[in-house]
N, C-alpha and C positions, 0 to 999 in steps of 0.2 A: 924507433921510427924517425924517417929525417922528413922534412920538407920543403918546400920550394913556395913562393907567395910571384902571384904575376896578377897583375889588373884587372883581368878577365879568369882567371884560374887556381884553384889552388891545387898541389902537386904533392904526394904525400907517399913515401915507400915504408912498407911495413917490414917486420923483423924476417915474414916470409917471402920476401920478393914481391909483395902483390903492392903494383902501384895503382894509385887512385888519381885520375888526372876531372878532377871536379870545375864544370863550367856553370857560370855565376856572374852574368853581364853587369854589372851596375849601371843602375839608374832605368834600367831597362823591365819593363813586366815580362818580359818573353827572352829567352834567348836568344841570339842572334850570330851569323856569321859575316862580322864588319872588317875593313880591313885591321883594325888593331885584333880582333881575335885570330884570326890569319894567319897576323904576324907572331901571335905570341904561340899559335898552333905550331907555327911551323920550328920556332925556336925550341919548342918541348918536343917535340919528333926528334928535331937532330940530338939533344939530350938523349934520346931515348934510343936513338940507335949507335949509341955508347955504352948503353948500360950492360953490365954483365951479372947482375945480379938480380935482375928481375926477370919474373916466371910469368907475370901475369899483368897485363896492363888495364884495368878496368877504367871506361868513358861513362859519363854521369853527369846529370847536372845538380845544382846545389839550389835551383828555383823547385817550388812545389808546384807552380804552375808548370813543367812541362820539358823536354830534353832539349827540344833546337828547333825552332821554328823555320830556319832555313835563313840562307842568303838573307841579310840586309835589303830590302828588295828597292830602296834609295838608291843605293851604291849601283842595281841594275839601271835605274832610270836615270845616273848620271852618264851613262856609255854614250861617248858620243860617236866613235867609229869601230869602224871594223879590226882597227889594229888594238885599239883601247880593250876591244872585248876579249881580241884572240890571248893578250897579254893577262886579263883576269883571269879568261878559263884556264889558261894552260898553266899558272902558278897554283891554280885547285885541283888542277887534274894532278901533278906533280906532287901536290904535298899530299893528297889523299892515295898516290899508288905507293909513298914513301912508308905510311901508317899499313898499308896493305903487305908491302915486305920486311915489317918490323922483323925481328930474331925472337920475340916472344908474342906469345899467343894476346889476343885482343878479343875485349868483352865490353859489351856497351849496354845499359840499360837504359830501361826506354819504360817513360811513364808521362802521361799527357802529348802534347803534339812531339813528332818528329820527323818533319816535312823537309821538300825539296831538299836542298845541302847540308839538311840535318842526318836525313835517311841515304843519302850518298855518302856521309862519313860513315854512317853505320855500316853499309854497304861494302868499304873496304879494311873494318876486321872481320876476325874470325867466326865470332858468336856474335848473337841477339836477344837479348831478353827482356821482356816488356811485361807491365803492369797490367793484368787483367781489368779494367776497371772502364767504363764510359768517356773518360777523358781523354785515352793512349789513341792516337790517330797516326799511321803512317801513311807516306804516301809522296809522290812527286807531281805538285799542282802546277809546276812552270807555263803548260801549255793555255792553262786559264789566265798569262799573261800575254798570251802570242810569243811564247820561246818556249824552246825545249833542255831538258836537265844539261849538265855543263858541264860538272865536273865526275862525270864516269855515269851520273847513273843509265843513260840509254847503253851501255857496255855492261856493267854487274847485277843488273836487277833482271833480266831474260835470263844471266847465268844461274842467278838463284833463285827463281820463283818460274823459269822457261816464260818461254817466247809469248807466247799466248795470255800468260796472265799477267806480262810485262806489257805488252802492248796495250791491253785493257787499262790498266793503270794509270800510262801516260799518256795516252791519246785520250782518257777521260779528265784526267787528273784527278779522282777520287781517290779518299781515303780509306783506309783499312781500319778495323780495328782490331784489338790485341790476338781475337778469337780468328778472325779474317787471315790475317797474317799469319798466324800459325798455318794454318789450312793450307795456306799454297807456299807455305818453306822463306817466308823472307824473318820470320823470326825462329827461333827453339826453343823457346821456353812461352806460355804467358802462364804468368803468377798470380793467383788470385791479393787482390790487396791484404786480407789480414795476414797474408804465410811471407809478403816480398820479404820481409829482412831476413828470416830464417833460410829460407829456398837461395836466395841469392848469397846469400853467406858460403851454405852449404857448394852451390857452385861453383865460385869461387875459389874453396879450400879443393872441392873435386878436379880443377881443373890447374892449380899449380901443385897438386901431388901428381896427378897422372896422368897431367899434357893435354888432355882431349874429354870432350861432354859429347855421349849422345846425342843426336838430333833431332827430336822430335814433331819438327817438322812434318807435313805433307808434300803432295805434286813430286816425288822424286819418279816415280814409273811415267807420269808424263815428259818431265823433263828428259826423259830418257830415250821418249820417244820422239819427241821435236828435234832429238840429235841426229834423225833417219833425214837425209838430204830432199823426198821428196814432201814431207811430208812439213817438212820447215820451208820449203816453197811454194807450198798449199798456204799456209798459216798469211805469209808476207801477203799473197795473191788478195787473200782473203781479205785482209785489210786496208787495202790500198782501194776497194771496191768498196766497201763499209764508208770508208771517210771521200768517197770522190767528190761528191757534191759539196759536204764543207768545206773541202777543201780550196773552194774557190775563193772561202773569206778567212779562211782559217789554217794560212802555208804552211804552219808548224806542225800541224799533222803530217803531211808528208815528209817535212822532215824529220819529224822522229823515228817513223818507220825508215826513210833511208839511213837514218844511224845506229837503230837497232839491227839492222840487216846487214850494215859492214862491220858489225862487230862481228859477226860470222864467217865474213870472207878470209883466206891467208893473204888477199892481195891488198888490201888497205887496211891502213889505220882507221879505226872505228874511231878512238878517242880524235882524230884529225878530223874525222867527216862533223862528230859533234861539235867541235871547235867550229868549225868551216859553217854550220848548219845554223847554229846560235847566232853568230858573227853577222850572219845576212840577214835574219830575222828582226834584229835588234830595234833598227830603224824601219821597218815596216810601217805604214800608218797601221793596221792591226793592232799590233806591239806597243806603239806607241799610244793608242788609244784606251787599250785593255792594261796599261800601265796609269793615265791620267784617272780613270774609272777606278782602282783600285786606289789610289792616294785619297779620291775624292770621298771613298767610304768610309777608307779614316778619316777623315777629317769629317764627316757628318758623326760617327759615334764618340768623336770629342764634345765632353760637355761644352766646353770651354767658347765651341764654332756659334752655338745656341745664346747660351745663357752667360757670358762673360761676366762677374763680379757674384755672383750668386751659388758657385757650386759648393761651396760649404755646406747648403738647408738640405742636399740630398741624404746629408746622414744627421738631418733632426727629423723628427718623427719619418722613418723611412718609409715606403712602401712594404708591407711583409703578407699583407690582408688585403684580397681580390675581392670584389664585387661586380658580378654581372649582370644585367636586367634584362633580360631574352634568353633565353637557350635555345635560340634556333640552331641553323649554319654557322652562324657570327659568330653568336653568343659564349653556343659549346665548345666551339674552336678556340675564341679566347680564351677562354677558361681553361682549355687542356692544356695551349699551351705555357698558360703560366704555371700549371699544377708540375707541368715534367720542369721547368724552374725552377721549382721548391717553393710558390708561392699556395697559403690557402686559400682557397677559392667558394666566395657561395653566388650561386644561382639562383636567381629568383624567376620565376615565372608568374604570368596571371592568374592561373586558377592551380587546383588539383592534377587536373589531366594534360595539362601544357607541362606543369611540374614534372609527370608519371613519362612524361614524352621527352621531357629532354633527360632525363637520366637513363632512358633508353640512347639516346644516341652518344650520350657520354660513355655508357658503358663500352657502345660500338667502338667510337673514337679510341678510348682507352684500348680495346683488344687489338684494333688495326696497329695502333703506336708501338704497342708490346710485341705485335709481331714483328714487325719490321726492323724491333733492337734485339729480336731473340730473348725476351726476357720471357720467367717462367712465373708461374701463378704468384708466388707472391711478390714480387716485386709489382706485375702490374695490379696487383691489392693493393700494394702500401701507393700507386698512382691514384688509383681510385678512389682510395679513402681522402686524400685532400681538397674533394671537389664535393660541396652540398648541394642539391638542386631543394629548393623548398619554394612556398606561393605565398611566403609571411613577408612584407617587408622590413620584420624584426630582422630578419635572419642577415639584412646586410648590414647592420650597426655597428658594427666593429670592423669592417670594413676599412683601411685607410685610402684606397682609392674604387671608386663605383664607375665602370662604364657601361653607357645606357647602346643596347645594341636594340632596338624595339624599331616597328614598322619606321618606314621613313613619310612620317608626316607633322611637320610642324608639331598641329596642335596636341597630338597625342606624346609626342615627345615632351615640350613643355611642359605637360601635365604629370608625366613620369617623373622626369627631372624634380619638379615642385615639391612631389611628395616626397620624395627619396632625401633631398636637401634635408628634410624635417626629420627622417629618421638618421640618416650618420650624424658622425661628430662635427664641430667645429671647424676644426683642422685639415678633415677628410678632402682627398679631390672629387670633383664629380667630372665624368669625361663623355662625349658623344658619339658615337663610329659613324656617324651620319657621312655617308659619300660626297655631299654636293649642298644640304642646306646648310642657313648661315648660324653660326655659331652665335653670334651677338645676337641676332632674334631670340633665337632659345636662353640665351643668359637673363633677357628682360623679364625669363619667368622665375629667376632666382634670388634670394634673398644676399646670397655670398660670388657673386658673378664671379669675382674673382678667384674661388678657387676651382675655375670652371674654363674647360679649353674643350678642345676636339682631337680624338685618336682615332684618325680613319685606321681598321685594319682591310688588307684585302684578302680576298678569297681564292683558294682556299689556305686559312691563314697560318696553319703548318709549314705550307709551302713558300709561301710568298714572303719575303724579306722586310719590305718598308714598311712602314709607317709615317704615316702624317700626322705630325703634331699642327694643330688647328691655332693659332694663338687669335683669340678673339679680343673686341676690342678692350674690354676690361679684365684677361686675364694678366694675372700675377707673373712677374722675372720668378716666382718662386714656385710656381705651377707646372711653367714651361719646365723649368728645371728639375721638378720630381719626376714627371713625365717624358720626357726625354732621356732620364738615368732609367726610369721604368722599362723603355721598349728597348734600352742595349742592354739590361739583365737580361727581358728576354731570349738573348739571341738576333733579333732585329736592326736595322738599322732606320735612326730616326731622321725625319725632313720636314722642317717647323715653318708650317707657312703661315701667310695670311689667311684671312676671312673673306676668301671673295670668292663667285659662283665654281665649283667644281675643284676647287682648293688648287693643288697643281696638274695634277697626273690627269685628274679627268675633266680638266679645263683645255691639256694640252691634246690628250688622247679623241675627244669628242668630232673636232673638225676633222678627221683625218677617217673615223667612223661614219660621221654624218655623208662624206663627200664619198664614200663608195654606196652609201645606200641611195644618192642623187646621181650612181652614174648609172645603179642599176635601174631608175626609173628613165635613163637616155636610153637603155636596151645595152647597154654590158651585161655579160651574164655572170652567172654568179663562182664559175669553175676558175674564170681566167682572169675577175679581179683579185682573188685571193691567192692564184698561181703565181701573179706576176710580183706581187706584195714578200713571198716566203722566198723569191729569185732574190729580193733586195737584201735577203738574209734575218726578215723576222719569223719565230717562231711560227707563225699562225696566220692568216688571212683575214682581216679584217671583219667578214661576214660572218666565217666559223669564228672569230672574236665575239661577238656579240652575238650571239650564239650559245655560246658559254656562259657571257653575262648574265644574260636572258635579257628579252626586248622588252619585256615589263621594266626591268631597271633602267637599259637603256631608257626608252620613252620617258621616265620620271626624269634621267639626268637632262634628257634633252629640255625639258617643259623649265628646267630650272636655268637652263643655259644662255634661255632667249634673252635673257640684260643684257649679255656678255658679245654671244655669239649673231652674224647673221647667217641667215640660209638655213636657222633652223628650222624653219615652219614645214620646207618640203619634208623633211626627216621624218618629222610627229606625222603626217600627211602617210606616209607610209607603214611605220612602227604601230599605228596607233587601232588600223583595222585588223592586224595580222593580231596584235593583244589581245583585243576583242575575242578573236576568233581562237584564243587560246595556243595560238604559235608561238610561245613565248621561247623558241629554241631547245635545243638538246635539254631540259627539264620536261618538255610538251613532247618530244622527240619529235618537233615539227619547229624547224623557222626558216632561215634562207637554206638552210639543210634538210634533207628526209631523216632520221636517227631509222627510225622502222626496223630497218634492215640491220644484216651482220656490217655493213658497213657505211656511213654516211653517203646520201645520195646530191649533190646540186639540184635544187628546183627549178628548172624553167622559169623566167623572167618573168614571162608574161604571167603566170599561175601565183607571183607573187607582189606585180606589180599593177596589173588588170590593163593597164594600156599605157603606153609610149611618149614621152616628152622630147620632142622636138629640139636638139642644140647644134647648131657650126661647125663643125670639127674647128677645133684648137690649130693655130700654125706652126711657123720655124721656131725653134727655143736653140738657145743657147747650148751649147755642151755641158751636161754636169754629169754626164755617166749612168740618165735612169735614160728608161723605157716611156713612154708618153701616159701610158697608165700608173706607173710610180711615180710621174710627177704629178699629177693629179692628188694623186694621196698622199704622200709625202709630205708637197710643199703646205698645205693647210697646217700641217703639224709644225713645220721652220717658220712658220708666221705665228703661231699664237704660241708658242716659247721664247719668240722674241719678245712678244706682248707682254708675256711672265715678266721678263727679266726687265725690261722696261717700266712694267710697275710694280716691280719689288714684291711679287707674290712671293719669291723667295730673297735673302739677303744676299746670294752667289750662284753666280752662273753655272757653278759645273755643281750645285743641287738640279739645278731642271735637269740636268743632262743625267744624273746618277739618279734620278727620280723616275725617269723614262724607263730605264733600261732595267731599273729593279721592280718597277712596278709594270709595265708591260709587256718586256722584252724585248725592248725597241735592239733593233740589230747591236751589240753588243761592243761586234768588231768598225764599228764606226762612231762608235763614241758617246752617242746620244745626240739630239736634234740641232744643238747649235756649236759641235764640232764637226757634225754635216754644213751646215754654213760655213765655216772658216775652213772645210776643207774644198767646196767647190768654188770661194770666194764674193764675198757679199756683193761685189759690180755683176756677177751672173743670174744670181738668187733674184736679186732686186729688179733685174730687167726680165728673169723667165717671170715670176711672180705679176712683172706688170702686164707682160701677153695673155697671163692668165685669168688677170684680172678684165685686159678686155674681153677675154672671149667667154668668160662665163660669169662675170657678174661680182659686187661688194666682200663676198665670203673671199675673196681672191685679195683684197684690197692690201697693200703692201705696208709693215709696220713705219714709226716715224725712226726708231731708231735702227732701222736696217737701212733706211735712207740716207741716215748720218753716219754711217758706218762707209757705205758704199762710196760717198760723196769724199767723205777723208782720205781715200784710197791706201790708206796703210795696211800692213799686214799682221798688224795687231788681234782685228780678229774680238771675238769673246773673251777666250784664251791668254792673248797679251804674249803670243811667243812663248809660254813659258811651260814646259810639261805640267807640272799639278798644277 
């Protein structure tokens, strides 16, 4: 056996031709393709299309974490032009159609992620073979940055999985996993983890004795059929009608479909139009927003952004033992999903039958999660068994971290807390998911305040991403620090604020809520405030938002807000009879919506308002690109994120902006609320905001440091000019 040693690879021929070209980034947790791997890629390609003596080229990596996470996605956010970009792609397009016409056969295995230009180099060998196992994820995510794949894959991934389930792919950018993949032919093999060494062995030796492996693969009779002319122009049709409406914020939709579709033509270059397609995209504000958003979540699941000088204590007494005190919603949701983390988990409830109740919705939970991973009875057993629901507060003793999900009321919290303090250890955390009250209230009922913060989760918490770490005023650098390593075990991404009314998200989220429920008391109705709101590009409508919430919550966030906020009063004035009257929204299947029905109904105004207030119409504003109803709603929310960042509810600007957007869905493709100001520029904000503020009153009043921003006239911004 000879071998070859390069920085990023090691290069190994065996006595049968079979090379092993092993990639192993240093310094890196993930693989990566940077321009030194590139360059040393492409130095062992032309190696290799010298060689006369190998049968069999096998790609791999040498990390246990995973094959190739894709593209460097840096090196993406340093492209500053069109010619800069056309120059990357077409050196990857180039070295990966060189590996595609090697003289011997190519085999990549595939275990943990192997995304974007990880799965385009897999893309152009021969075989595929992947690690059966919850970790293996393929897939081409590009367009979840506002660009589309680069180096070939909108060209070889319709050819080997067809059109159809290519376009799925990248127009959604979801991943596959190993069983998924098999299914529609972009891998041939997936191996269960205990059989990979042997199977892949045997592979291996099958495919440099006799040239060629079976395909095991699915989708070959569709693929067959997408190759009928009209029926792959049904397919394009079909898509281009799917994506029209996002396509207004989201241009890289359409162009992936335009370069999946000239790769079918004999009149263009497909790999050109991807070049050409990529190349425009680049500098999009989209692109460039959904690039800043993506740095900015690295950079929250860095210890380091939190807790600077303290990340050492996260591996002294670590977290390993869950403790919840609620099994409602919250509760059981935390709890599962630390349990699918591999945390143990115990529940505590008030009595017997609260007990008896939430091990029924845990089981539910558990069966819905297992369905949805395809797992069969006993794996989701061995889920279920890490989660105890019991009504003893022995049972959370051993516990290393306890968070308390119980009503949202002060004193009953307090008293929870209190007790709970007396049964864990020392050592132990104690945490609050409370939404909106204050943490250092609730600490003055505790003996060890310190080792005591706040972990808002939101709902539902499977789904939802952030996490607010609460740092109250007497918790520990050594608190924050377990807790914040806590929620990116989970999968989470954490955002460590202050202790003030409504923490971030629903300090920033509230005025922007409040202000549609005060315009429906002007006589807006409730179809086309929400219509004009999902135009701006957010998921959901304000109304059907709280809606969901339920106006029970809402109304408690409101009653809490009033230090902070004005204009609340008209809100509670509203929220507070419909509560009453049990409208608590899609839970009551009654609030500013009908539920009743097969499909949600809009209420009439007046049915939910009783009678009509009196306002001015609003005048001339400025140009920023909304609608006169999305500024209304909008701007409350670019004024009290300024108010954030101004009093340091968080320590960095683009937290409020990745806070929005992960925790409410704030439009995605624009950034979050104060890269909406730096893109419509703070001298317009500040002057529409003050028309606003005459025409309807103090909730309008314009911050001091959007004043000072405006008044300096630089183009600095939030931001500072600088992508992350």
């Amino acid at each position: 056996m000879n071998a070859q040693n390069y920085k990023n690879f090691t290069f190994e021929c065996d006595d049968n031709g079979v090379i092993r070209v092993v990639l192993d980034v240093p310094g890196r947790p993930m693989n990566v393709l940077d321009h030194s791997v590139m360059t040393e890629l492409d130095q062992i390609v032309t190696e290799l299309e010298h060689r006369r003596d190998a049968t069999v080229v096998v790609f791999q990596s040498g990390k246990e974490s995973g094959f190739l996470a894709g593209a460097d996605v840096e090196s993406i956010g340093d492209i500053q032009s069109d010619q800069q970009a056309e120059q990357l792609l077409l050196q990857g397009q180039r070295l990966f159609a060189r590996i595609e016409q090697l003289p011997m056969l190519t085999l990549v295995l595939i275990h943990g992620p192997c995304l974007g230009g990880g799965l385009e180099l897999s893309l152009a060998c021969d075989y595929r073979v992947a690690r059966n196992n919850s970790s293996t994820q393929t897939g081409l995510p590009e367009i979840k940055l506002g660009v589309i794949p680069g180096w070939g894959g909108t060209q070889r991934l319709p050819k080997t999985v067809g059109i159809r389930n290519a376009l799925d792919m990248i127009l959604t950018g979801k991943h596959l996993s190993a069983r998924a993949a098999l299914k529609v032919g972009l891998i041939d093999r997936a191996i269960a983890p205990e059989h990979w060494n042997d199977e892949v062995r045997e592979l291996i030796h099958q495919l440099a004795s006799t040239g060629s492996l079976s395909r095991a693969g699915g989708g070959r009779w569709m693929r067959w059929l997408e190759s009928t002319l009209p029926l792959r122009a049904l397919i394009f049709s079909m898509a281009r009608k799917q994506i029209i409406k996002k396509a207004v914020h989201y241009p890289a939709l359409e162009s992936a479909i335009d370069a999946v579709q000239d790769g079918f033509r004999s009149d263009v270059d497909g790999y050109e139009t991807e070049r050409r397609q990529f190349s425009r995209l680049i500098n999009t504000p989209t692109c460039r927003h959904l690039l800043r958003l993506f740095f900015s979540r690295q950079r929250a699941r860095d210890l380091t952004t939190w807790s600077s000088g303290v990340t050492d204590v996260i591996h002294q007494d670590p977290i390993r033992k869950l403790g919840v005190i609620g099994a409602g919603a919250m509760g059981a949701g935390i709890g599962q999903v630390a349990a699918t983390r591999g945390y143990r988990v115990f529940l505590k409830e008030i009595d017997a039958g609260a007990a008896q109740a939430g091990r029924d919705r845990i089981d539910e939970m558990v069966h819905q999660y297992g369905t949805r991973k395809g797992w069969n009875e006993v794996r989701r057993g061995e889920l279920r068994n890490l989660i105890s629901v019991s009504d003893e507060n022995a049972s959370l003793a051993s516990s290393d971290c306890v968070v308390e999900a119980v009503v949202e009321r002060m004193d009953v919290k307090k008293q929870v807390l209190s007790e709970t303090e007396r049964t864990i250890s020392h050592t132990a955390i104690l945490a609050t998911n409370t939404s909106s009250l204050s943490v250092s209230r609730m600490a003055t009922a505790l003996e060890r305040p310190e080792n005591f913060a706040g972990l808002h989760f939101f709902n539902p918490v499977y789904r939802m991403e952030l996490v607010e770490v609460v740092r109250g005023e007497q918790s520990s650098e050594t608190t924050i620090a377990k807790l914040v390593s806590f929620v990116k075990a989970l999968g989470k991404t954490p955002i460590v604020t202050s202790d003030s009314p409504g923490f971030l998200v629903n300090r920033i989220l509230f005025p922007y809520l409040g202000e549609a429920v005060i315009m429906l008391r002007e006589g807006f109705n409730v179809a086309e405030i929400d219509r004009e709101v999902r135009r701006y590009g957010m998921p959901m409508g304000p109304l059907e938002l709280l809606d969901h919430v339920g106006l029970d919550v809402a109304l408690h966030v409101a009653e809490t807000m009033r230090s902070v906020l004005t204009g609340v009063d008209e809100v509670i004035e509203t929220l507070k009879p419909m509560v009453l009257q049990k409208q608590t929204g899609t839970k009551s299947k009654l609030g500013f919506y009908d539920y009743s029905g097969r499909r949600k109904t809009p209420r009439a105004t007046l049915e939910i308002v009783g009678h009509l207030k009196h306002v001015p119409a609003g005048g001339e504003f400025l140009a920023d690109g909304m609608t006169d109803i999305q500024r209304r709603l909008i701007y409350p929310m670019l004024a009290e994120a300024i108010r954030c960042d101004e009093e340091s509810v968080v320590d960095h600007p683009w937290a409020i902006d990745l806070g929005m957007v992960l925790g409410t869905g704030f439009a995605p493709h624009r950034g979050g609320p104060l890269s909406v100001v730096d893109a419509i520029g703070a001298e317009t904000v500040l002057e529409n905001l003050n028309r606003l503020h005459k025409s309807y009153g103090e909730r309008f009043a314009p911050p001091k440091e959007l004043q000072d921003l405006a008044v300096s006239k630089t183009d600095s911004g939030f931001y500072k000019g600088a992508m992350q």
